[in-house]
C-alpha positions in Angstrom: 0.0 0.0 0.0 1.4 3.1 -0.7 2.4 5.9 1.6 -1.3 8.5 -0.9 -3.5 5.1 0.1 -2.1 4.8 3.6 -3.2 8.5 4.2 -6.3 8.5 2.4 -7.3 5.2 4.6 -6.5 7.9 7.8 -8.8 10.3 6.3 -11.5 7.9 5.9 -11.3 6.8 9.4 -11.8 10.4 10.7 -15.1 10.4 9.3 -16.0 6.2 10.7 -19.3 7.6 12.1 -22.5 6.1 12.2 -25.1 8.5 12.4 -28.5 7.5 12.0 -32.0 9.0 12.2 -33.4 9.2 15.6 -29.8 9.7 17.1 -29.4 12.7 19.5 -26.0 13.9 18.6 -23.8 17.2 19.8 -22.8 19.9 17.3 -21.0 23.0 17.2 -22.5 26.0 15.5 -20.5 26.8 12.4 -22.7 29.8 10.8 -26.3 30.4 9.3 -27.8 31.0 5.9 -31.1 31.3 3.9 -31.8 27.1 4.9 -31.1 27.6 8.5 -28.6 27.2 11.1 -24.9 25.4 9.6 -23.7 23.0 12.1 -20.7 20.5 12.5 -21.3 17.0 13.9 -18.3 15.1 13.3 -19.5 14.3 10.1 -18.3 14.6 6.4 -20.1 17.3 6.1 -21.3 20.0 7.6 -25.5 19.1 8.8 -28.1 21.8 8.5 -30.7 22.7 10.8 -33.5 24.0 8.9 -35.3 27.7 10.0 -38.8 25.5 10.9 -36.3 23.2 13.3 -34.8 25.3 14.6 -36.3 28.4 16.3 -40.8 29.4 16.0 -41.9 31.2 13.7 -41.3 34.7 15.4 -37.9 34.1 16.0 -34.4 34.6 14.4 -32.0 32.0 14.6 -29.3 34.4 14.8 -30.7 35.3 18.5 -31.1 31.4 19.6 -28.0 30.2 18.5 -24.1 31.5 18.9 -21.5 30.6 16.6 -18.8 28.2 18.4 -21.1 26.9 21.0 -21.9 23.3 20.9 -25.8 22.2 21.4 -27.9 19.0 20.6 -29.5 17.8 18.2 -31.6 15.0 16.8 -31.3 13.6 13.7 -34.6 14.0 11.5 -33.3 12.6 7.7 -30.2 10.5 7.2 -27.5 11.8 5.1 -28.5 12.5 1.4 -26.4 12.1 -1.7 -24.2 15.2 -0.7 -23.5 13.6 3.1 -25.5 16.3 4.3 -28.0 15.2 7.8 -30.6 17.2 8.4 -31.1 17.7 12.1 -33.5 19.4 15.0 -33.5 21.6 17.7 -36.9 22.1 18.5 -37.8 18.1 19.0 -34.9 18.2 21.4 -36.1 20.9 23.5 -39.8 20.1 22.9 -38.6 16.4 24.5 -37.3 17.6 26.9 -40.1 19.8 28.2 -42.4 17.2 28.3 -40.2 14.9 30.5 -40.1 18.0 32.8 -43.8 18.3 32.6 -44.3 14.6 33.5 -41.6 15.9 36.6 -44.1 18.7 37.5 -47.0 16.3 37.3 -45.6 13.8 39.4 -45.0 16.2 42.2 -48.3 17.9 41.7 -46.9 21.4 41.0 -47.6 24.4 39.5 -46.5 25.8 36.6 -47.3 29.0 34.9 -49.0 28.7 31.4 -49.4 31.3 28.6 -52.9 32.2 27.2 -52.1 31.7 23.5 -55.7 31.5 22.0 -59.6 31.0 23.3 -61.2 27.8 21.3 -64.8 26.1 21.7 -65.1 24.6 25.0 -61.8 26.4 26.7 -58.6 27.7 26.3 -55.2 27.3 24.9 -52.1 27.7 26.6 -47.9 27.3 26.3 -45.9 25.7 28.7 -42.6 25.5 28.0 -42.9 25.3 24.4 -45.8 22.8 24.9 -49.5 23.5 24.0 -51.8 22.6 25.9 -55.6 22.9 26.4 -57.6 24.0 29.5 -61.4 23.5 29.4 -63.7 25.7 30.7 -65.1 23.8 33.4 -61.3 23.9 35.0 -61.3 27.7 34.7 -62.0 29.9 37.5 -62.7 33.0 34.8 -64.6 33.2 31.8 -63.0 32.4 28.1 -63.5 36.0 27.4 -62.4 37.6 30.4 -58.6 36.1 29.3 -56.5 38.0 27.0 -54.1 36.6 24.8 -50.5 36.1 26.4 -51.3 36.7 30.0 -50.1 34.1 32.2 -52.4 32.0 34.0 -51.4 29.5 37.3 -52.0 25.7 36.0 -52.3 22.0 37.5 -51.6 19.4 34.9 -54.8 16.8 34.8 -53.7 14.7 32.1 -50.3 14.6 30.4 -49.6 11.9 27.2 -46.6 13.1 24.7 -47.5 9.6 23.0 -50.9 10.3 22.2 -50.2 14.6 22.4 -53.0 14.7 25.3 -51.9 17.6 27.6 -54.5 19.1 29.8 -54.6 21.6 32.5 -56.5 23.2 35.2 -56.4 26.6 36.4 -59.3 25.6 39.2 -57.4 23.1 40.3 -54.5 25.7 41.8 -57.4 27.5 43.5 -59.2 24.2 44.8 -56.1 23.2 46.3 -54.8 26.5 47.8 -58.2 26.8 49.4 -58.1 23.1 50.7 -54.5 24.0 52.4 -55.8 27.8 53.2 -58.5 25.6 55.3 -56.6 23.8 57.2 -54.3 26.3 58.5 -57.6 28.4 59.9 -59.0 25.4 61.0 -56.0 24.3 62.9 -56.3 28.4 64.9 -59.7 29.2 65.1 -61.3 28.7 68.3 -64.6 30.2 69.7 -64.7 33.8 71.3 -62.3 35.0 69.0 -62.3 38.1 66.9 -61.5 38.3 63.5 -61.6 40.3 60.1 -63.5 38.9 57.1 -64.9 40.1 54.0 -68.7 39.7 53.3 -68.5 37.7 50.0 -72.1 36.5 49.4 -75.6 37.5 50.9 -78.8 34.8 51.1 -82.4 35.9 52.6 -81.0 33.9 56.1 -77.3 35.6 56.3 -74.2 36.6 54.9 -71.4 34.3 54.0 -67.7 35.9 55.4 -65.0 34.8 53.9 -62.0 34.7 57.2 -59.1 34.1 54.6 -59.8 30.4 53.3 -62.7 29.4 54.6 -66.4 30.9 54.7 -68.1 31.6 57.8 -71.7 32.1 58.2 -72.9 34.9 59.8 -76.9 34.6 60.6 -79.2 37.2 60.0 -80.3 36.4 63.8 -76.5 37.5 64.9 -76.6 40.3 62.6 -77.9 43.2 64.8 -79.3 43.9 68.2 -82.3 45.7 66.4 -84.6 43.8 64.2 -83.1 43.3 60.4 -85.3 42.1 57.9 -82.4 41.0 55.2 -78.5 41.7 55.5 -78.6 43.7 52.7 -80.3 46.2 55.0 -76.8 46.8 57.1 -74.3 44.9 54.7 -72.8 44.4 51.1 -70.9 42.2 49.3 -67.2 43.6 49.4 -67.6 44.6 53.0 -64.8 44.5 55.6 -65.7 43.7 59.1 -64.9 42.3 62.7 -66.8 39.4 63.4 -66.7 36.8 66.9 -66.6 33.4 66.5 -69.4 31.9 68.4 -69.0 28.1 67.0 -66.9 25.8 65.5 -67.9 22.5 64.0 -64.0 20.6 63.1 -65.7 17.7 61.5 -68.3 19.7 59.3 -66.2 22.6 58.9 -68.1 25.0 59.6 -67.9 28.5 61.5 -70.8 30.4 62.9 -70.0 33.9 63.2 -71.7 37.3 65.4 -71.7 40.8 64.2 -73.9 42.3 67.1 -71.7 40.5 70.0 -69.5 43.3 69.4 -71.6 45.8 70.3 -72.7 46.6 74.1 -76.1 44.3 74.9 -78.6 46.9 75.3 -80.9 44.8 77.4 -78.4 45.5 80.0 -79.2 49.4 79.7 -82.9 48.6 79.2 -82.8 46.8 82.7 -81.3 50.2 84.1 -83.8 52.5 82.7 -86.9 50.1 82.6 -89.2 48.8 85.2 -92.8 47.2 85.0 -95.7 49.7 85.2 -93.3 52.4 82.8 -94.6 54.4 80.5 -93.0 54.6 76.8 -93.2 55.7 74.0 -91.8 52.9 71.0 -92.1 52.4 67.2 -93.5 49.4 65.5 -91.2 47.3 64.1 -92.5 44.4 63.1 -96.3 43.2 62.7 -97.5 39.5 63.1 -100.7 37.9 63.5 -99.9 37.2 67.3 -99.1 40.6 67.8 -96.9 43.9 66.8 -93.4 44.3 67.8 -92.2 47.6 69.6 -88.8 48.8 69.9 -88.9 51.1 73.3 -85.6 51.3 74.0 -82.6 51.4 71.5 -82.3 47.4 70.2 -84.7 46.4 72.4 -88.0 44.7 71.1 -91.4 44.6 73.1 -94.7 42.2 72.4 -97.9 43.7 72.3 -100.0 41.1 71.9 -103.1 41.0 69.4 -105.9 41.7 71.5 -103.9 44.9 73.0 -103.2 45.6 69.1 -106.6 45.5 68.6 -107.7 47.4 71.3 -105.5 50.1 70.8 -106.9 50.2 66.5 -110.3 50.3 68.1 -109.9 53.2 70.7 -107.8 55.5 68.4 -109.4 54.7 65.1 -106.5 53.8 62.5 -104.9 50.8 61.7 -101.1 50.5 63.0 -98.0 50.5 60.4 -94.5 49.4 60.7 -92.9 53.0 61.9 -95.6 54.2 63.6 -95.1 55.3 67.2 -97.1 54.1 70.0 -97.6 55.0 73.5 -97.8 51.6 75.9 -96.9 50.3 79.0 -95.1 48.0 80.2 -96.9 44.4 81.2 -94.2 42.1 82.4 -90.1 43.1 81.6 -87.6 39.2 82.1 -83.9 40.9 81.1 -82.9 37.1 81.7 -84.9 35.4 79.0 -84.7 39.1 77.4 -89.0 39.2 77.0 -90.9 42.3 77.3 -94.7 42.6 77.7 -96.8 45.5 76.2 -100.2 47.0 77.1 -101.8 50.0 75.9 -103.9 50.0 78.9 -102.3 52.1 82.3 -101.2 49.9 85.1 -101.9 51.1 88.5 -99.4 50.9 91.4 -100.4 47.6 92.8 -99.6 45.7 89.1 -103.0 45.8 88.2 -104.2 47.0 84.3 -106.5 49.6 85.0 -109.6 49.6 82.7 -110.5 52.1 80.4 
């Protein structure tokens, strides 16, 4: 063999690859041009990474890519006639972002998605280079309350790079959050205590007070001292207040809450400034078929029964109205079980209702 064959035979060897497609393979950047980004893989020749392979659509290879640095790659077309391979970037980095997706999934983490376009049924969204879809029954907002490219807390549901399945929940994050949130006001809340919530919904029986992960309920019976035909008469949604904690179920989880506990118990006062046989003046408050309630002193409601209501119609000629005042006396006056007893009829000293 001559000394020309013995080199050539040296030269050949430099270039005893075997390169085949599917092979992830390591590269160095040599340059770019109108096909895409020129790199060198050991190979006879240099391997091009077409534009489409290598960066989206709104990028510029020149920005993803420097010259001299070494990357990988995967092989997408065996060499062709010229001994060129045709390789990818994106399929690299797109495989890898699912195997960290399957990462975030088995720990049960969150990620952060981007909204990248509002379909029938939900939304779509990018994560890490991924798209994925989030339906609407796993979003805590509206479709149209989203704008493209704002960023949006996820939960991966279902995750298959096999079958391209990859589906998300933004509810989810919230579900869970509240779920921990609850446990940690669970594991501190204890009856007599005071503390801030924000009224966040109103029913006909109370208002619901949200204490920073869990709902309380406060009832319209705990709402005031005075009567108070609906919340929405002394509250709104949005509200800020102080509430006490008057129960605490651990196994239902459930909190009952007081508003008027904060304030002063004016039966207390009433007991100082009211005696049986008084004379006072009070407004109707509330009318029922047993009777009409009178406030006479300042959150303090008095019965005076039917008949008296009656009586009282008959004698002065006009039918009585919530807000009307009346003149009455007081019948019998228990502070303990917090009863009072009307009578439009004057009590003399000795107890007895004098008639008319």
């Amino acid at each position: 063999m001559t000394s020309q064959e013995l080199d050539f035979e040296e030269l050949l060897k430099q270039y005893d690859y075997k390169f085949h497609k599917g092979d992830l393979v390591k590269g160095i950047v040599c340059g770019f041009d109108g096909q895409g980004v020129m790199v060198d893989i050991g190979a006879k020749t240099i391997a091009v990474v077409p534009t489409r392979e290598a960066v989206d659509k709104d990028e510029k290879v020149e920005d993803k890519f420097e010259k001299g640095q070494e990357y990988e790659f995967l092989i997408i077309r065996d060499e062709d006639e010229d001994g060129k391979f045709l390789l990818s970037k994106k399929r690299v980095d797109y495989a890898y972002a699912w195997k960290e997706l399957e990462k975030v999934k088995a720990e049960d983490a969150t990620i952060l998605g981007t909204v990248v376009g509002v379909v029938k049924g939900g939304i779509l969204v990018e994560v890490s280079g991924v798209r994925g879809f989030v339906p609407s029954s796993q979003l805590r907002s509206k479709e149209a309350e989203l704008e493209i490219n704002s960023k949006l807390e996820l939960k991966i549901l279902t995750l298959d790079s096999q079958q391209n399945n990859f589906i998300l929940s933004n509810k989810k994050v919230y579900d869970d959050s509240v779920v921990e949130a609850r446990k940690n006001v669970f594991a501190q809340i204890e009856t007599g205590q005071v503390v801030k919530g924000e009224v966040v919904r109103i029913t006909d029986f109370g208002a619901f007070i949200d204490l920073g992960g869990i709902d309380g309920l406060l009832p319209l019976s705990q709402l005031s001292w005075r009567w108070i035909d609906h919340p929405t008469d002394i509250l709104k949604v949005g509200d800020k207040i102080d509430v006490e904690v008057i129960a605490v179920d651990h196994e239902k989880q459930r909190v009952s809450l007081s508003l008027k506990n904060l304030e002063p118990d004016p039966w207390l006062e009433a007991e100082k400034n009211i005696k049986e046989g008084d004379k006072v003046e009070g407004t109707i408050t509330r009318i029922k078929h047993f009777g009409a309630f009178v406030e006479v002193f300042p959150g303090v409601e008095a019965l005076l029964p039917h008949n008296e209501v009656v009586e009282y119609q008959n004698q002065n000629g006009s039918i009585l109205q919530v807000g009307d005042k009346i003149m009455t006396y007081i019948l019998k006056f228990n502070p303990t079980d917090k009863r009072i007893a009307l009578t439009v009829s004057e009590i003399s000293q000795d107890g007895n209702v004098e008639a008319e």
